[in-house]
C-alpha positions as a Markdown table, in Angstrom:
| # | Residue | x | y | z |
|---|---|---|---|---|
| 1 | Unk | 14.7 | 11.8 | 10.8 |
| 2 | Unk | 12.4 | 10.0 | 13.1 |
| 3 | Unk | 8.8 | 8.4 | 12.1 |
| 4 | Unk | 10.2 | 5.3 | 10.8 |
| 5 | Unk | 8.1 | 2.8 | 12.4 |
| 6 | Unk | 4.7 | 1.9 | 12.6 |
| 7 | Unk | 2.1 | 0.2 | 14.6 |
| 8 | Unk | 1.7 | 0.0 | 18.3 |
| 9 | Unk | 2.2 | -3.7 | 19.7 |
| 10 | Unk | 3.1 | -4.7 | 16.4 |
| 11 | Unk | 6.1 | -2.6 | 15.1 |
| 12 | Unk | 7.5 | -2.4 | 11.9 |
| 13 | Unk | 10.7 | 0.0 | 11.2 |
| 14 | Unk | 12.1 | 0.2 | 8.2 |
| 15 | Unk | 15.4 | 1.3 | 7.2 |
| 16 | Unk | 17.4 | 1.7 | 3.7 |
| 17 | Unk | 17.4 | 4.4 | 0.4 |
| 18 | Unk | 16.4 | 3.5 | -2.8 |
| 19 | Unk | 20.0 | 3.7 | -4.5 |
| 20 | Unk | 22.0 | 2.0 | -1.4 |
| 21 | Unk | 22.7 | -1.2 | -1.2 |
| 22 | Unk | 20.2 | -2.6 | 0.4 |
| 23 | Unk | 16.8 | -2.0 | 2.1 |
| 24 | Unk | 15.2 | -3.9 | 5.3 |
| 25 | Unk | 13.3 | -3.5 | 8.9 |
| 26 | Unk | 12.5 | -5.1 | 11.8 |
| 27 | Unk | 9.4 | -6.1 | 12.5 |
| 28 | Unk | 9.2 | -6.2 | 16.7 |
| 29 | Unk | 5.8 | -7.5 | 18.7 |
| 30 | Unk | 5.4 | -10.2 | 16.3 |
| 31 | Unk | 3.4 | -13.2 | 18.1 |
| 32 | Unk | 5.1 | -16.4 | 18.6 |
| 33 | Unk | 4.4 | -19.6 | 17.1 |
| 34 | Unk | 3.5 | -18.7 | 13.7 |
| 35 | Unk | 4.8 | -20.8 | 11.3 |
| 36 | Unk | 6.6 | -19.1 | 8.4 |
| 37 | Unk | 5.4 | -19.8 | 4.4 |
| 38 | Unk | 8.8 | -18.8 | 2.9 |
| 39 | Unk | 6.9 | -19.1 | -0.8 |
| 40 | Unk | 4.1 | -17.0 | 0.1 |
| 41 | Unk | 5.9 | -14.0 | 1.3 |
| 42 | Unk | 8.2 | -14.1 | -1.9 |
| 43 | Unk | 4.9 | -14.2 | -3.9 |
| 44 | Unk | 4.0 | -11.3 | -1.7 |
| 45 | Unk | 7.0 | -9.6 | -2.9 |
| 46 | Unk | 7.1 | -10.6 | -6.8 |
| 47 | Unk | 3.3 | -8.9 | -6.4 |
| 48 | Unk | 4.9 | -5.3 | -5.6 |
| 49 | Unk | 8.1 | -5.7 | -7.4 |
| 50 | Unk | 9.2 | -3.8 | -10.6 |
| 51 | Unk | 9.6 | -5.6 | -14.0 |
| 52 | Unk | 7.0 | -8.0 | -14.1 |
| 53 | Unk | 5.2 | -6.1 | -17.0 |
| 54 | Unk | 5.0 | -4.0 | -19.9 |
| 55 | Unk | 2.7 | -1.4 | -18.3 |
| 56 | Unk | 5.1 | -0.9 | -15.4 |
| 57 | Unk | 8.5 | 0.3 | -14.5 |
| 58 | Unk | 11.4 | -2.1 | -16.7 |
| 59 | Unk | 13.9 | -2.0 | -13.5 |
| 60 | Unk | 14.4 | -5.4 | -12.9 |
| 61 | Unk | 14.6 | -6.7 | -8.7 |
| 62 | Unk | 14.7 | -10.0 | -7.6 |
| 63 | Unk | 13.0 | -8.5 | -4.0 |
| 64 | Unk | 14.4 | -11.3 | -2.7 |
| 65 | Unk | 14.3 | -11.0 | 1.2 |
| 66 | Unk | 16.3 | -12.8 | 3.6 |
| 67 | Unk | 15.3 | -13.4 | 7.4 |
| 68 | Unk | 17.9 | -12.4 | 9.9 |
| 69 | Unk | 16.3 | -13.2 | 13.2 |
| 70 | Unk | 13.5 | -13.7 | 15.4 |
| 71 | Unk | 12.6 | -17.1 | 13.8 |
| 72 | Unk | 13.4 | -20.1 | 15.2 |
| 73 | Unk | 13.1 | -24.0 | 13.0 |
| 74 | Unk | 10.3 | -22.0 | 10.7 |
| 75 | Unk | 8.6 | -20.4 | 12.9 |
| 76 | Unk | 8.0 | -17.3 | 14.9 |
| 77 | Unk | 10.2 | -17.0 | 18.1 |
| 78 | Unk | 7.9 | -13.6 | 19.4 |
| 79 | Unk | 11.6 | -12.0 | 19.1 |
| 80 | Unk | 12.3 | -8.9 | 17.2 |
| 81 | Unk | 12.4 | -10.3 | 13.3 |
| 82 | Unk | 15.3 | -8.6 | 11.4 |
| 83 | Unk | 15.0 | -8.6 | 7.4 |
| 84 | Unk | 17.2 | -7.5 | 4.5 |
| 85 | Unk | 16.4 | -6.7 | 0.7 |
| 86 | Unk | 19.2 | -6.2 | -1.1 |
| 87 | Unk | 19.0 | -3.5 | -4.3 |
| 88 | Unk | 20.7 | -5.3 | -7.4 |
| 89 | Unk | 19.9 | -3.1 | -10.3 |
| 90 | Unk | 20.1 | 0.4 | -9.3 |
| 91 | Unk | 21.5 | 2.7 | -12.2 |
| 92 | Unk | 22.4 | 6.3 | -10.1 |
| 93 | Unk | 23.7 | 7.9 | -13.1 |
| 94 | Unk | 20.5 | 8.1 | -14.4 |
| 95 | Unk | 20.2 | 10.8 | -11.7 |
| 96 | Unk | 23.2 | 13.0 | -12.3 |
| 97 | Unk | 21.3 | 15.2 | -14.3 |
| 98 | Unk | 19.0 | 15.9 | -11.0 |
| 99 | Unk | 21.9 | 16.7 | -8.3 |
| 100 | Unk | 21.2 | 20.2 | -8.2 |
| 101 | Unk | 17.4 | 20.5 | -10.0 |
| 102 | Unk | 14.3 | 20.0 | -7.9 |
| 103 | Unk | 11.9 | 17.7 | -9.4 |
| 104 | Unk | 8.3 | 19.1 | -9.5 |
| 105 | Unk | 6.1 | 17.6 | -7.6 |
| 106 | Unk | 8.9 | 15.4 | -5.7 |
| 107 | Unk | 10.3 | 15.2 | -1.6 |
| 108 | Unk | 13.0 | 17.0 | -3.4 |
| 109 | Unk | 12.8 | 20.7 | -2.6 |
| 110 | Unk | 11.1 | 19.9 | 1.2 |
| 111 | Unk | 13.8 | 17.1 | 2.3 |
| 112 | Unk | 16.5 | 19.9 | 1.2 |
| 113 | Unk | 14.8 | 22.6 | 3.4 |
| 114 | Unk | 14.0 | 20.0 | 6.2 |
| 115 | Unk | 17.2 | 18.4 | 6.6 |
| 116 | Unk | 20.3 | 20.7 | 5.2 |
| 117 | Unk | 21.2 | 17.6 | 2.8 |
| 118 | Unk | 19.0 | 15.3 | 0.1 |
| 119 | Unk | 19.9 | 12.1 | -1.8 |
| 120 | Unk | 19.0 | 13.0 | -5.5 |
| 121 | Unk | 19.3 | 9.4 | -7.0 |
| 122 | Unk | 16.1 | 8.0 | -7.1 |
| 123 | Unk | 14.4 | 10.2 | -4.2 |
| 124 | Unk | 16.6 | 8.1 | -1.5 |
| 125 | Unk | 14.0 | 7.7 | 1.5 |
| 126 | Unk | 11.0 | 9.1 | -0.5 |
| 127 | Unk | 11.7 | 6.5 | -2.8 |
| 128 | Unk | 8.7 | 3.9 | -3.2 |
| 129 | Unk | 11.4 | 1.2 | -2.9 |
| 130 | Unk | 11.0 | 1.3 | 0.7 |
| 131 | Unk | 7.3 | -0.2 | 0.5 |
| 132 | Unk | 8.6 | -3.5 | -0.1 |
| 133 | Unk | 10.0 | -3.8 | 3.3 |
| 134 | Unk | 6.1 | -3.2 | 4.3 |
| 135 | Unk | 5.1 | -5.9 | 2.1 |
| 136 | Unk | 7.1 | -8.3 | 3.6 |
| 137 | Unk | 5.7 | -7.2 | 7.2 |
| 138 | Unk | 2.2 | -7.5 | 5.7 |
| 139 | Unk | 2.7 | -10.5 | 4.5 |
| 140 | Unk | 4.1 | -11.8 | 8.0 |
| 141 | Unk | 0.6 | -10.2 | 9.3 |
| 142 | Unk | -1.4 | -12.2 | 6.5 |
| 143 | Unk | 0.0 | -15.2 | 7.9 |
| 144 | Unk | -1.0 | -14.7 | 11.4 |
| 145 | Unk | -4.2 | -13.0 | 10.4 |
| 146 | Unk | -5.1 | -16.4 | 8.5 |
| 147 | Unk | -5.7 | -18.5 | 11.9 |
| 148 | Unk | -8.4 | -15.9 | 12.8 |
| 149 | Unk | -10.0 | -16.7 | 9.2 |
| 150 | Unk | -9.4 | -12.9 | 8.0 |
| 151 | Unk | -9.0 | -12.3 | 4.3 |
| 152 | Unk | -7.7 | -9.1 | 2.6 |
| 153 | Unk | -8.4 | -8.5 | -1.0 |
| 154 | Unk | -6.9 | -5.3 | -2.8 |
| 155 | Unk | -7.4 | -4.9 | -6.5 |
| 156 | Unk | -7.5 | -1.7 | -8.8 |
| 157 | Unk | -11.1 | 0.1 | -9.5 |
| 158 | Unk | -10.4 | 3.0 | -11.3 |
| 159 | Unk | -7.3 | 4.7 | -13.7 |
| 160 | Unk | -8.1 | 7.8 | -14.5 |
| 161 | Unk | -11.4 | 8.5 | -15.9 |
| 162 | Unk | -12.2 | 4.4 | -16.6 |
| 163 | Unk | -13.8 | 3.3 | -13.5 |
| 164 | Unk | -15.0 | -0.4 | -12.4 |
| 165 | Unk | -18.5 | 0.9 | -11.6 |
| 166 | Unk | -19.3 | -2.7 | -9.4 |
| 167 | Unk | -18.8 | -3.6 | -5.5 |
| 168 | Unk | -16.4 | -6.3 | -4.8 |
| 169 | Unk | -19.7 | -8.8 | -4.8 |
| 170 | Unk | -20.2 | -8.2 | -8.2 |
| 171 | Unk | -16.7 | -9.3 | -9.8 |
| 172 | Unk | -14.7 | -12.3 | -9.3 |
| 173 | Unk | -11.9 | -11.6 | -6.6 |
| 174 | Unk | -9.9 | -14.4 | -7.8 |
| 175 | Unk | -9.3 | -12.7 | -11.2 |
| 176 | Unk | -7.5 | -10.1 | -10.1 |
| 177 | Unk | -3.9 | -11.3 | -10.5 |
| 178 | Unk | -4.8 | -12.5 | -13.6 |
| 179 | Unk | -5.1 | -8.9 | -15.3 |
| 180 | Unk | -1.6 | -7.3 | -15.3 |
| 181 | Unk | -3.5 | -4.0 | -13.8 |
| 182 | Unk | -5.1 | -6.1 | -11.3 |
| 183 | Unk | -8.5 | -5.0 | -12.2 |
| 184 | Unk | -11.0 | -8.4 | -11.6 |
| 185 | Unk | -13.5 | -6.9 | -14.4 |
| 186 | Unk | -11.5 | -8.3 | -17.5 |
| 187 | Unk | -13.0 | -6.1 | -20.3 |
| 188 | Unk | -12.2 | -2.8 | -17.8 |
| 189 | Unk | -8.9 | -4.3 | -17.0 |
| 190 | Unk | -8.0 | -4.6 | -20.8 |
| 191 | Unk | -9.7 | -1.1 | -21.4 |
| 192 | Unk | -7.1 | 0.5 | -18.2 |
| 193 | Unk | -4.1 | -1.6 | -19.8 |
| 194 | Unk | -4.6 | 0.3 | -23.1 |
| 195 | Unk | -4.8 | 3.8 | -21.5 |
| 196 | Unk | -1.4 | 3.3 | -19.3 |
| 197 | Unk | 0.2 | 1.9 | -22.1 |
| 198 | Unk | -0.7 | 4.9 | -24.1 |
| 199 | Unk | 0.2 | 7.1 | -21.4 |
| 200 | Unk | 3.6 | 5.6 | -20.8 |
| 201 | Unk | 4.5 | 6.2 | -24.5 |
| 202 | Unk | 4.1 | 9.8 | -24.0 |
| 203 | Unk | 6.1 | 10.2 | -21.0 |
| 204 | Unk | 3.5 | 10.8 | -18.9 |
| 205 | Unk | 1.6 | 9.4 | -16.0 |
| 206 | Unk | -1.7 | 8.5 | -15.0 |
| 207 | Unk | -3.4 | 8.4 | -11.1 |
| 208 | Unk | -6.6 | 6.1 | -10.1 |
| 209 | Unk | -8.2 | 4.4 | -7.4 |
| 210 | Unk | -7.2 | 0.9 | -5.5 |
| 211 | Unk | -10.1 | -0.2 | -3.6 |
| 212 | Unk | -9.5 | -2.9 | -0.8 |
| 213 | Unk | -12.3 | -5.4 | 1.3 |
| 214 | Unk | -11.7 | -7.3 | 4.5 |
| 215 | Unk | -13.6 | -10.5 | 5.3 |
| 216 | Unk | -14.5 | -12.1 | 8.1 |
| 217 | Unk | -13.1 | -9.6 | 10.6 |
| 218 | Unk | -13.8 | -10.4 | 13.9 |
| 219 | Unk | -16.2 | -7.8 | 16.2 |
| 220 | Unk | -14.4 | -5.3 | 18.4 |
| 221 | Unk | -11.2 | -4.1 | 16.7 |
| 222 | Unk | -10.4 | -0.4 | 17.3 |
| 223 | Unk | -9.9 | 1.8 | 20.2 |
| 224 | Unk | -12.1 | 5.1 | 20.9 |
| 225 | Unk | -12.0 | 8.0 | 20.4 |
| 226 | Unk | -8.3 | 8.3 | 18.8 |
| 227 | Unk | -7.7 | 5.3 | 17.8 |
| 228 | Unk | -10.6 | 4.5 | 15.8 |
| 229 | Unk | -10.3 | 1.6 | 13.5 |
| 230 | Unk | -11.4 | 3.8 | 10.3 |
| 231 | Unk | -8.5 | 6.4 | 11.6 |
| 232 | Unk | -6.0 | 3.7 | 11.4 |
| 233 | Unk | -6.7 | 2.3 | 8.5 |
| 234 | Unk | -7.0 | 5.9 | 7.0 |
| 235 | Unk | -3.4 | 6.6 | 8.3 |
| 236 | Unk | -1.6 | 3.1 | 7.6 |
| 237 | Unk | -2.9 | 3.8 | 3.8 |
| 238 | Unk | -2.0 | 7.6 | 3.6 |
| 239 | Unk | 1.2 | 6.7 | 4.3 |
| 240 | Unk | 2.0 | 5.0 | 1.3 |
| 241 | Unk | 3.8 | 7.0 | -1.6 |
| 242 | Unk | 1.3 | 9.0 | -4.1 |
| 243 | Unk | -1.7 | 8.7 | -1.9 |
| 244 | Unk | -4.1 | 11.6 | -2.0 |
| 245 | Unk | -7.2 | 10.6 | -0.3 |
| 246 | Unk | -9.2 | 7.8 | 1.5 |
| 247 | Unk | -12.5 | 6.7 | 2.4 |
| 248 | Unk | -14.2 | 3.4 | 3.7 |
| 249 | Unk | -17.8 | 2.5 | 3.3 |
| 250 | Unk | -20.0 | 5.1 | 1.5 |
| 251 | Unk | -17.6 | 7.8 | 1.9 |
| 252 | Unk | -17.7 | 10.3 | -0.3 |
| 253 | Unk | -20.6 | 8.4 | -2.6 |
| 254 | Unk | -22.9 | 9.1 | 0.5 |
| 255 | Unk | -22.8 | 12.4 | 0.9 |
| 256 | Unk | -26.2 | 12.2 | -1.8 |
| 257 | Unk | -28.0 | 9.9 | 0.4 |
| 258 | Unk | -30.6 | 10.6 | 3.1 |
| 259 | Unk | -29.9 | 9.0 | 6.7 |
| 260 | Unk | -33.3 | 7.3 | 6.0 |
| 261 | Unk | -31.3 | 5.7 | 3.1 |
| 262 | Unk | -27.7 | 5.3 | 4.6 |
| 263 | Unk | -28.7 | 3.8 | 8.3 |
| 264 | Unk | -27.8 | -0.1 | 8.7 |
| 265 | Unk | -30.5 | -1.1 | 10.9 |
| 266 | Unk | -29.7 | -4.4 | 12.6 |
| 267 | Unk | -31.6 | -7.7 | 12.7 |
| 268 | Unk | -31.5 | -10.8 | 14.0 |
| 269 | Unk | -30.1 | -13.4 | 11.7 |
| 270 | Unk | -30.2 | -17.3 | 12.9 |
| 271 | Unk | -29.9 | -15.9 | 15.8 |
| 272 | Unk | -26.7 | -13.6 | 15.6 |
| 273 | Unk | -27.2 | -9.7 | 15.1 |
| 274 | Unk | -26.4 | -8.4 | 11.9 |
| 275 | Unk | -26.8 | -5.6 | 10.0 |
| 276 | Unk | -29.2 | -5.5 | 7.0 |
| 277 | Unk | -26.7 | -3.3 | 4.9 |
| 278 | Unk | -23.4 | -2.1 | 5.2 |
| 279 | Unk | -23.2 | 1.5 | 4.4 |
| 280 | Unk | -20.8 | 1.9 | 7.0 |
| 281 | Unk | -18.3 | -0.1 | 5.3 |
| 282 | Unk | -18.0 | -2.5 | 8.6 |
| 283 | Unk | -16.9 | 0.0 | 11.1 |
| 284 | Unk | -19.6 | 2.2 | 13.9 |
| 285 | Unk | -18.1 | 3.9 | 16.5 |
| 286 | Unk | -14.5 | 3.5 | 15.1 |
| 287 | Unk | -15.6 | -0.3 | 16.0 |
| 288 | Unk | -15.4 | -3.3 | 13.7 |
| 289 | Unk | -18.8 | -4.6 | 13.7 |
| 290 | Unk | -18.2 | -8.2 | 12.2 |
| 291 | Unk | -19.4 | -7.0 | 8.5 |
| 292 | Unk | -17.3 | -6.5 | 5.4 |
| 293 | Unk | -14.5 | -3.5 | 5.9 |
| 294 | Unk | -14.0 | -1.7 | 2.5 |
| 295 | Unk | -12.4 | 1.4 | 1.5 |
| 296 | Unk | -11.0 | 3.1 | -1.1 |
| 297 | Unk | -7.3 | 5.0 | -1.5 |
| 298 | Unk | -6.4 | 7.4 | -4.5 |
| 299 | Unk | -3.2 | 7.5 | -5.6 |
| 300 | Unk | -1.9 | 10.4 | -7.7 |
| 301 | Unk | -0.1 | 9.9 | -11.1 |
| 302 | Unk | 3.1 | 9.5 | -10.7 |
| 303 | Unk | 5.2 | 12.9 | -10.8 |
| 304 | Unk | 8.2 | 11.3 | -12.5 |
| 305 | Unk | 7.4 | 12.5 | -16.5 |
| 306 | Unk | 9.6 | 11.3 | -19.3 |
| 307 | Unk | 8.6 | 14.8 | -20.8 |
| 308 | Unk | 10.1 | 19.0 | -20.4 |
| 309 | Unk | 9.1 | 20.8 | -16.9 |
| 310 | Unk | 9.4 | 24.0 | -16.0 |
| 311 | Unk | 11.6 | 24.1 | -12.5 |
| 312 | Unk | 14.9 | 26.0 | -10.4 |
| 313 | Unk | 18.1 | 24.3 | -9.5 |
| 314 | Unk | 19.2 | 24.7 | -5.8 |
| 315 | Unk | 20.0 | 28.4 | -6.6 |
| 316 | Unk | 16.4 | 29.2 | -7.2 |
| 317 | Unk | 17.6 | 29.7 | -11.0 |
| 318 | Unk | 14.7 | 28.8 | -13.3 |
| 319 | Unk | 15.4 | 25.9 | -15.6 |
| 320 | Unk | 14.0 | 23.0 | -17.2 |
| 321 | Unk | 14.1 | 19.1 | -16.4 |
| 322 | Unk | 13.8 | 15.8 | -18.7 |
| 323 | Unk | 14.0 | 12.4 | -16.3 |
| 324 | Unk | 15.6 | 10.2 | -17.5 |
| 325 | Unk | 15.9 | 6.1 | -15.6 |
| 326 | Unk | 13.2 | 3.5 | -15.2 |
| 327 | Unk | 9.6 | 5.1 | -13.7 |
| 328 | Unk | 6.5 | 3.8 | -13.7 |
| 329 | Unk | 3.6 | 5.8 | -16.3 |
| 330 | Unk | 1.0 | 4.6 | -13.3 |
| 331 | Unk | 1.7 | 3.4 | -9.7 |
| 332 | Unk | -2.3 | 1.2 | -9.1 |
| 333 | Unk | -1.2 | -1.9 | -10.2 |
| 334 | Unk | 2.1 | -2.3 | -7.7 |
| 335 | Unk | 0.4 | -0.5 | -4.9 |
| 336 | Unk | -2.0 | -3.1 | -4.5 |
| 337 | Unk | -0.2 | -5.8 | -2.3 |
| 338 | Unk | 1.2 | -2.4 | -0.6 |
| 339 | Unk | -2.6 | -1.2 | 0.4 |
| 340 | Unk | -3.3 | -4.9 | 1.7 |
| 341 | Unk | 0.1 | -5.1 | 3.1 |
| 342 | Unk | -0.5 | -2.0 | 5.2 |
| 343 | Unk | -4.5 | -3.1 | 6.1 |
| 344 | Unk | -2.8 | -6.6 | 7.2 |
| 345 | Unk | -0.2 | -4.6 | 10.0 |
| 346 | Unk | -2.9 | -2.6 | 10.7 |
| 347 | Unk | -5.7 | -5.2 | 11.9 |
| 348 | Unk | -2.9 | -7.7 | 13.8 |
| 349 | Unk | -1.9 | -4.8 | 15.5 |
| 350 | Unk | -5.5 | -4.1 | 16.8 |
| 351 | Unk | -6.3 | -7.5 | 17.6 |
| 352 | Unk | -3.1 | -7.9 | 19.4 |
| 353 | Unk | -3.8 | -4.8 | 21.4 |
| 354 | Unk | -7.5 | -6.2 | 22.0 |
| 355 | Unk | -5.9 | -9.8 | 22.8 |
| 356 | Unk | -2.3 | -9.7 | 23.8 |
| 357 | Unk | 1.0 | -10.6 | 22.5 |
| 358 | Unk | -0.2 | -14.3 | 21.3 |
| 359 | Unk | -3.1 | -15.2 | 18.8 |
């Protein structure tokens, strides 16, 4: 298995299975001199973790990660930073029943076929468990990102059919973590709570939309013609588990629009040039342009159901499957800090390439 890392100058390559004993990465190209915030990057990491409510998974992980190199009297050394999480609560009997059933809609069946051998508790590498190693290399990006003054907000915008039909200049960022589905509309966020809870009782699962803004990115990050900023960012996110589509700006919304209605013409503003609006969701050319960068990612319900499937064992017998373990009814509200997570790797790593190996 190769693919394990990602980024360019900044690097990060994970390692670890959901059911083994621990997961981790190292995170290489890192720039020296940034001071580390120990509590923040926990914080980080109690964001994604499972537990912390009623609507989500009930496996219970202290996430707690411990540095083992590359930092030097709190900070940043601009060596190769080695980190470990260590998996406390994993239950692999509640997997037995799985050893020799694929699970619809799971890596399952393809990880079999690819490799000749698959790790049936808990998905092993397909696990979402890994995304917690990228949270914690996000969170070292956050850190660097905040001398340049950048900001990245994720929060959830639609589950299912209830939608949060306002930009990100009509709600109140900051209330976001205060809603346990990280929805900063409160009466939405109660009205999303309701429907996963509902869902979870049944056994079944529920998809949705995380939406994400950057602020206060600086002009000129992306590379031409492959390695447009858009493309990256459309990569880091479809990378994450459940993830079924992407778009930044108008997207898909703007496909009803006239040109005449979509354009941003530019203008000059106190004497910097601006755009009037921001249809393009701050990116022309595959170039940040110094506006607001938001996008959109849709996640699929989860495919782990509490409930009867139809499905073969190994032999290509038909059968049926119940899971059994601890799953989450609808994966928005913990992908959040993994969608920022992967938008914070992937704007150091452009502005690195744009500025060198030091901010």
């Amino acid at each position: 298995m190769y693919n394990n890392t990602f980024g360019n100058l900044l690097r990060l390559t994970t390692f670890g299975e959901s059911h083994g004993p621990a997961i981790g990465g190292i995170i290489d190209g890192f720039p020296s001199g940034i001071t580390l915030d120990y509590a923040f990057i926990q914080s980080e990491l109690d964001r994604r973790k499972p537990g912390q409510s009623k609507i989500t998974t009930s496996r219970k992980e202290g996430d707690k990660v411990e540095f083992l190199s590359g930092i030097f009297e709190g900070q940043t050394t601009g060596c190769p930073i080695g980190f470990e999480i260590r998996n406390n609560n994993q239950h692999s009997n509640d997997y037995e029943n799985l050893r020799n059933i694929y699970r619809p809609s799971h890596a399952d069946y393809t990880y079999a076929k690819k490799y000749g051998v698959r790790d049936h508790t808990g998905g092993g590498r397909s696990s979402a468990r890994e995304t917690a190693c990228r949270v914690v290399g996000g969170a070292m990006a956050k850190l660097a990102l905040r001398q340049l003054g950048i900001k990245i907000t994720a929060y959830t915008s639609q589950v299912g059919p209830l939608k949060l039909n306002k930009s990100y200049k009509e709600v109140d960022l900051e209330h976001i973590e205060l809603e346990e589905t990280r929805c900063p509309d409160p009466i939405i966020a109660k009205e999303m709570e309701n429907l996963i809870f509902k869902t979870k009782g049944k056994g079944d699962t529920i998809g949705g939309i995380v939406s994400c803004v950057i602020q206060h990115c600086p002009i000129g990050l992306g590379q031409p013609l492959y390695g447009r900023l858009g493309a990256q960012l459309a990569n880091a996110m479809m990378t994450i588990n459940a993830t079924k589509g992407f778009d930044y700006g108008e997207g898909f919304t703007g496909l009803e629009m006239f040109g005449s209605e979509q354009n941003d013409c530019f203008e000059n503003r106190a004497g910097q040039i601006r755009t009037r609006t921001n249809h393009s969701g701050g990116i022309q050319g595959g170039i940040s342009n110094g506006e607001d960068i938001y996008f959109r990612v849709a996640f699929k319900p989860v495919a782990t159901l509490l409930m009867e499937q139809d499905t073969v064992d190994v032999d290509g017998n038909e059968t049926t499957i119940t899971a059994r373990g601890r799953h989450d009814a609808c994966v928005l509200p913990r992908a959040v800090p993994v969608v920022e997570a992967m938008a914070a790797m992937t704007l150091l790593d452009n502005y690195l390439l744009d500025k060198g190996s030091r901010m």
